[in-house]
N, CA, C and O atoms as a MOPAC input file, in Angstrom:
PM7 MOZYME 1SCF
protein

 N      9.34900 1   178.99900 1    78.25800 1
 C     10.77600 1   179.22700 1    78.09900 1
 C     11.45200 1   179.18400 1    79.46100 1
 O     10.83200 1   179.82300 1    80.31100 1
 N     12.51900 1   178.61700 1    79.86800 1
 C     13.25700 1   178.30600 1    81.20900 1
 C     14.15000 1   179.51000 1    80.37500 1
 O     14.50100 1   179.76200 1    79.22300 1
 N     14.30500 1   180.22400 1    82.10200 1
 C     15.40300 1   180.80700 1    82.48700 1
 C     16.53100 1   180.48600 1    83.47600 1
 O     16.35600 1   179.67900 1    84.38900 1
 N     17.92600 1   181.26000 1    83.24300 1
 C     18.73100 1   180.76000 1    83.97500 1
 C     18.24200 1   181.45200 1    85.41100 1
 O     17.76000 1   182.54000 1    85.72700 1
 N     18.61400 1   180.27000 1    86.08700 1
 C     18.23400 1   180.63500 1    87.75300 1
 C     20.14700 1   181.63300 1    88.32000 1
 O     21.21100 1   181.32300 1    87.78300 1
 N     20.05800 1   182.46500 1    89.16000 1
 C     21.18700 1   182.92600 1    89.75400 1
 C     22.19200 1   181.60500 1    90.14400 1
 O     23.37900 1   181.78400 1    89.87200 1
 N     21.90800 1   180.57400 1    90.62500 1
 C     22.59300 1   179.32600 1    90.17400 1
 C     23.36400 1   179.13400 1    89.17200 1
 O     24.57500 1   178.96000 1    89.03900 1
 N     22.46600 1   179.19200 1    88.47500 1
 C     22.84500 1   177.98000 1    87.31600 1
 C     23.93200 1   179.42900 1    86.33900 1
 O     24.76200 1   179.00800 1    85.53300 1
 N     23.82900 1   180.65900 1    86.48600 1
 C     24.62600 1   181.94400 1    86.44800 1
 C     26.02000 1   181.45600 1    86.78300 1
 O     27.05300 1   181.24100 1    86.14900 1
 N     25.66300 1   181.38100 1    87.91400 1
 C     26.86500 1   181.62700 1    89.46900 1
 C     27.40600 1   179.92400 1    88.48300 1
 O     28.36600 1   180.20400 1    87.76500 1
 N     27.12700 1   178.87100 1    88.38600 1
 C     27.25700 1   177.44400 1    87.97200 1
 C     28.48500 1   177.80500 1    86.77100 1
 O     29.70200 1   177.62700 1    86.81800 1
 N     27.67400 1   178.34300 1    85.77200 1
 C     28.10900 1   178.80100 1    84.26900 1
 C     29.65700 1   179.66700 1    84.42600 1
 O     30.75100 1   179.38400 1    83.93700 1
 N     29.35800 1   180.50700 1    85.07000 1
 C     30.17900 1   181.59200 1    85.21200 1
 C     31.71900 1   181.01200 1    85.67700 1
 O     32.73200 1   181.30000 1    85.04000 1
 N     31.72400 1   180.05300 1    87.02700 1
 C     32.46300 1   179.37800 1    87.73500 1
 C     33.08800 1   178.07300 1    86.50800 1
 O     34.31400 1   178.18800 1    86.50900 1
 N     32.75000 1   177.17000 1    85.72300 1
 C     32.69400 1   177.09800 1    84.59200 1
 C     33.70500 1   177.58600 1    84.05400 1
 O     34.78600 1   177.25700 1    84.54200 1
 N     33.70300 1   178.19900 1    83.28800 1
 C     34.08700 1   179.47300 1    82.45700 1
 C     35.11300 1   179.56300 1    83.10000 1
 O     35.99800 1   179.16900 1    82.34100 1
 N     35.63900 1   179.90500 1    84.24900 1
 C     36.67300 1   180.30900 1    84.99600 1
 C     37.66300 1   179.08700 1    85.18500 1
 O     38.86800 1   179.33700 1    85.24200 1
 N     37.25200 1   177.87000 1    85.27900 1
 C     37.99200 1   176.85100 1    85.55000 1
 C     38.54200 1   176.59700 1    84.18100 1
 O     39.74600 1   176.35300 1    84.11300 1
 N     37.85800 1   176.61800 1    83.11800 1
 C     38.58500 1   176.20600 1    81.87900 1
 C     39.24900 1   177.12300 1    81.39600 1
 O     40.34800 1   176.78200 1    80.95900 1
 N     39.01200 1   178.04700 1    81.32300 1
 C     39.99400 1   179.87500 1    81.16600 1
 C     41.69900 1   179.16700 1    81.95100 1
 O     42.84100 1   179.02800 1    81.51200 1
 N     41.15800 1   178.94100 1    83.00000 1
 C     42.40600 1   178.46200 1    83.86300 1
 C     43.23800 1   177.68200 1    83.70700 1
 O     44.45500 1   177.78500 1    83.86700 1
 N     42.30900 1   176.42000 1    83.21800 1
 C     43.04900 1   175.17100 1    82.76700 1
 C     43.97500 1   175.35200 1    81.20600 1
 O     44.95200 1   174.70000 1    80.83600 1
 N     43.17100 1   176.61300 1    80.41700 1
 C     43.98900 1   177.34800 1    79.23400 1
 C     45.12300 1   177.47300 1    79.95200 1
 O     45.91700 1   176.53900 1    79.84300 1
 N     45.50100 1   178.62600 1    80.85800 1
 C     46.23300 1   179.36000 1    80.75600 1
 C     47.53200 1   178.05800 1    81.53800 1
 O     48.72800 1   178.21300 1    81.29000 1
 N     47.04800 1   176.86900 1    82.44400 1
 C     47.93200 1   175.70500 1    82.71700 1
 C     48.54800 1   174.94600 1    81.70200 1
 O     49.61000 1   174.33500 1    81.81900 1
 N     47.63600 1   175.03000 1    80.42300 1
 C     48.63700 1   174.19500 1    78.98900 1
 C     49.15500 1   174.68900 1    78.44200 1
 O     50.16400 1   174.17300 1    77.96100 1
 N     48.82000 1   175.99200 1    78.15800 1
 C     49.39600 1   176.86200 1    77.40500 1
 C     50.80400 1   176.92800 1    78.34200 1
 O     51.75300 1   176.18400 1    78.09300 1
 N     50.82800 1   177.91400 1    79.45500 1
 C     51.81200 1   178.75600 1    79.64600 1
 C     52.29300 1   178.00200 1    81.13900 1
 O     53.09200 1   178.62900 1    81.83500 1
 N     51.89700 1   176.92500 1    81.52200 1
 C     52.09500 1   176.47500 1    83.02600 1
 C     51.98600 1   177.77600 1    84.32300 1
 O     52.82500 1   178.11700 1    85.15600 1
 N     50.63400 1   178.26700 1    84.06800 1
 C     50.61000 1   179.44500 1    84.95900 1
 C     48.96500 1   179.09700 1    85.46900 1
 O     48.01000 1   179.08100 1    84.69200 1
 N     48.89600 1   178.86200 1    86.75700 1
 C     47.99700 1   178.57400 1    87.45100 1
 C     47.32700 1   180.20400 1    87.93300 1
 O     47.87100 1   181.09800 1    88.58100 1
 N     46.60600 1   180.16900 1    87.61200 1
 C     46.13300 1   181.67800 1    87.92900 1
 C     45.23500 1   181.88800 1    89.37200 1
 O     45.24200 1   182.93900 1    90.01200 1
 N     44.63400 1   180.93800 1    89.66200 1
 C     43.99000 1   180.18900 1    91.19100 1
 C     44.95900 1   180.86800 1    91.75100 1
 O     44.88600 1   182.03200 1    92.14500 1
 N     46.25300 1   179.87000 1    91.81600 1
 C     47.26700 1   179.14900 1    92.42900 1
 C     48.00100 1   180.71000 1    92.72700 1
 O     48.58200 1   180.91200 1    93.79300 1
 N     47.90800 1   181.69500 1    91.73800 1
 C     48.85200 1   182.80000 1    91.63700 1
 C     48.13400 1   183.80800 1    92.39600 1
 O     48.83300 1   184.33900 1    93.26000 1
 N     46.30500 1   184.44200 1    92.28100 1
 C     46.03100 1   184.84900 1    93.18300 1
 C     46.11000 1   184.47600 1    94.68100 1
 O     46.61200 1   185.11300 1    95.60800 1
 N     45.41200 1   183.14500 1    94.67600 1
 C     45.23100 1   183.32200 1    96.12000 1
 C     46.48100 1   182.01200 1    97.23800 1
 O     46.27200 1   181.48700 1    98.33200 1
 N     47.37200 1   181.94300 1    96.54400 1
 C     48.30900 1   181.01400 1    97.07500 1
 C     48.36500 1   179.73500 1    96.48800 1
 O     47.29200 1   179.53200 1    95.92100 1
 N     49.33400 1   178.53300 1    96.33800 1
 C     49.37000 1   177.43900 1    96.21700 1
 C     48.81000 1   176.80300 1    97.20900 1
 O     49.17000 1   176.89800 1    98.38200 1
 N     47.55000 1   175.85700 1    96.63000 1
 C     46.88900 1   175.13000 1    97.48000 1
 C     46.38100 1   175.76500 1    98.91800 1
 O     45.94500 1   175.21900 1    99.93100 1
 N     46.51300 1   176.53200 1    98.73100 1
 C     46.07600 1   177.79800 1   100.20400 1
 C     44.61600 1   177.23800 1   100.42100 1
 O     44.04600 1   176.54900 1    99.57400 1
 N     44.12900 1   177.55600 1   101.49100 1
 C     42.62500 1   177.01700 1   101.64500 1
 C     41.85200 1   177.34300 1   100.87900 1
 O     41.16200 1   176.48400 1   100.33000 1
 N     41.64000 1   179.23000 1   100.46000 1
 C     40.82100 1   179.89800 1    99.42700 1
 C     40.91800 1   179.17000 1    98.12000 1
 O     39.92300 1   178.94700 1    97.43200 1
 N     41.99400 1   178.84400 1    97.82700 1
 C     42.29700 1   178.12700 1    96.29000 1
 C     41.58500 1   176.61400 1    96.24400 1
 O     41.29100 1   176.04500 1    95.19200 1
 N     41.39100 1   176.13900 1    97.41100 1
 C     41.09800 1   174.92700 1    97.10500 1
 C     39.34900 1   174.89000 1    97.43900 1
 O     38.61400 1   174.00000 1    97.01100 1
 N     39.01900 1   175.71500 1    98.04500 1
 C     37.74600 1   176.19500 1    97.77300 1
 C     36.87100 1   176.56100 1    96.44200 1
 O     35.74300 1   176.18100 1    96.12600 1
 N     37.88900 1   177.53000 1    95.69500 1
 C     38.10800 1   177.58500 1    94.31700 1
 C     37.63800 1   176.65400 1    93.58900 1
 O     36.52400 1   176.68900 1    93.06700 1
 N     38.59800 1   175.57300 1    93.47300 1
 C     38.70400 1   174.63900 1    93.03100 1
 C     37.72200 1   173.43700 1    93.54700 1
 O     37.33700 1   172.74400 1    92.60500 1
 N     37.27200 1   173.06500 1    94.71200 1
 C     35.71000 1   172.82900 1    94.88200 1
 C     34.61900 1   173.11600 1    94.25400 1
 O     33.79400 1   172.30500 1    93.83400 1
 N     34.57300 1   174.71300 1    94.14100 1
 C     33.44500 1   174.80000 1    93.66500 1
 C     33.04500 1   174.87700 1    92.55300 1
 O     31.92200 1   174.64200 1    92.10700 1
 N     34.80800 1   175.52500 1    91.60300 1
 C     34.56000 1   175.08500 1    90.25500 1
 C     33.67300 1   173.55900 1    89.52900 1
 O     32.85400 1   173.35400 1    88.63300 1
 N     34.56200 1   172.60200 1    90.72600 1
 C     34.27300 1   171.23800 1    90.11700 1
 C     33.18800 1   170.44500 1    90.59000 1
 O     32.90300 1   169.33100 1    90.15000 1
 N     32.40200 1   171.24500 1    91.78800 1
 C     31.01400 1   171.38400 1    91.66200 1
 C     29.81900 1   171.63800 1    90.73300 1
 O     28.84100 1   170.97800 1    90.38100 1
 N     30.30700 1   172.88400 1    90.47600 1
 C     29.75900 1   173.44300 1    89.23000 1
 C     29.89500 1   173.00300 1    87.91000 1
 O     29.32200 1   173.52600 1    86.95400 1
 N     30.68900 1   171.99600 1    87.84900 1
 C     31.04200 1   171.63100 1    86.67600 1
 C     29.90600 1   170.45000 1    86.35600 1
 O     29.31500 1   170.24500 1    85.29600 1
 N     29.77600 1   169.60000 1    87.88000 1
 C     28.75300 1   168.58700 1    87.83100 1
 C     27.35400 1   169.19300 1    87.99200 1
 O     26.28500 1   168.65900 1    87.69400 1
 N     27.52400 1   170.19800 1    88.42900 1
 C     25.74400 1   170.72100 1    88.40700 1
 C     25.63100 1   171.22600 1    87.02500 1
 O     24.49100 1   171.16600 1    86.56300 1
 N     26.69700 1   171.78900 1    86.13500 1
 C     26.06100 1   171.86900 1    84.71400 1
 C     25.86100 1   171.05300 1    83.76700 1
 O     25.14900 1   171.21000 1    82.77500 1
 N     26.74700 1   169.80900 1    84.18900 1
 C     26.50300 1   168.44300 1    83.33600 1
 C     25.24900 1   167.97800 1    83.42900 1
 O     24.64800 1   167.57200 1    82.43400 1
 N     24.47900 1   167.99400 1    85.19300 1
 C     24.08000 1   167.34200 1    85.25000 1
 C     22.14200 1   168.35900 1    84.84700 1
 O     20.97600 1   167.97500 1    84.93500 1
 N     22.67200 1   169.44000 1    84.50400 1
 C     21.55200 1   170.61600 1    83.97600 1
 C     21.29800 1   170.54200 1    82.37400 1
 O     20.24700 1   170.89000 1    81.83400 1
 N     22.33800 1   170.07400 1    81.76600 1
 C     22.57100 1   170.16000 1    80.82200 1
 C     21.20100 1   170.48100 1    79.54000 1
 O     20.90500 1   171.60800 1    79.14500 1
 N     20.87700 1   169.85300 1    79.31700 1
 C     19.64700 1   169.98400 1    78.92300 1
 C     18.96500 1   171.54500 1    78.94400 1
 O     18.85300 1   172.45100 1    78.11900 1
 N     18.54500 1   171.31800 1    80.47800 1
 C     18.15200 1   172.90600 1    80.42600 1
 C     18.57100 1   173.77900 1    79.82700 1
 O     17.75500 1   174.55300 1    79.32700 1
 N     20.35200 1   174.07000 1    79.58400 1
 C     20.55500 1   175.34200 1    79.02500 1
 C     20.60500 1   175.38400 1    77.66400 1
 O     20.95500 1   176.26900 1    76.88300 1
 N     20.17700 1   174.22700 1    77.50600 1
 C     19.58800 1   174.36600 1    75.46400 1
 C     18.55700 1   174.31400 1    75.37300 1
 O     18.23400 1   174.33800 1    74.18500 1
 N     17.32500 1   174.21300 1    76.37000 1
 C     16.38200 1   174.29300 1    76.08000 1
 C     15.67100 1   175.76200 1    75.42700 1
 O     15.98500 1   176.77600 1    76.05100 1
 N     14.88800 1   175.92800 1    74.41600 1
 C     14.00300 1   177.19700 1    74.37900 1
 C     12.94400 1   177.55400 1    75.13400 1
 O     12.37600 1   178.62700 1    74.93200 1

């Protein structure tokens, strides 16, 4: 049985946060990134790096996290 590595956690989690986000941009045009830590501010775009990092390391995991 594979377990999730603190990665692939930290991967998932980050994930989760970007699309939560991208909700709350169609829904209500409210950038929540953008609202904590500034528009396009460095931290935000870090953010936003690593979300879309993570987005390709879970695509590219994919498998794994259905595996039993």
């Amino acid at each position: 049985m594979n377990k999730l590595t603190g990665l692939d956690l930290v991967a998932l989690i980050l994930v989760i946060v970007g699309g939560l986000n991208w909700l709350l941009v169609g829904i209500f045009s409210f950038d929540l990134v953008a609202a904590i830590f500034g528009a396009m501010s460095v931290v935000a775009r870090i953010v936003y790096i690593l979300v879309g990092l993570s987005a390709i390391y879970t695509l590219v995991n994919l498998g794994k996290f259905g595996r039993k």
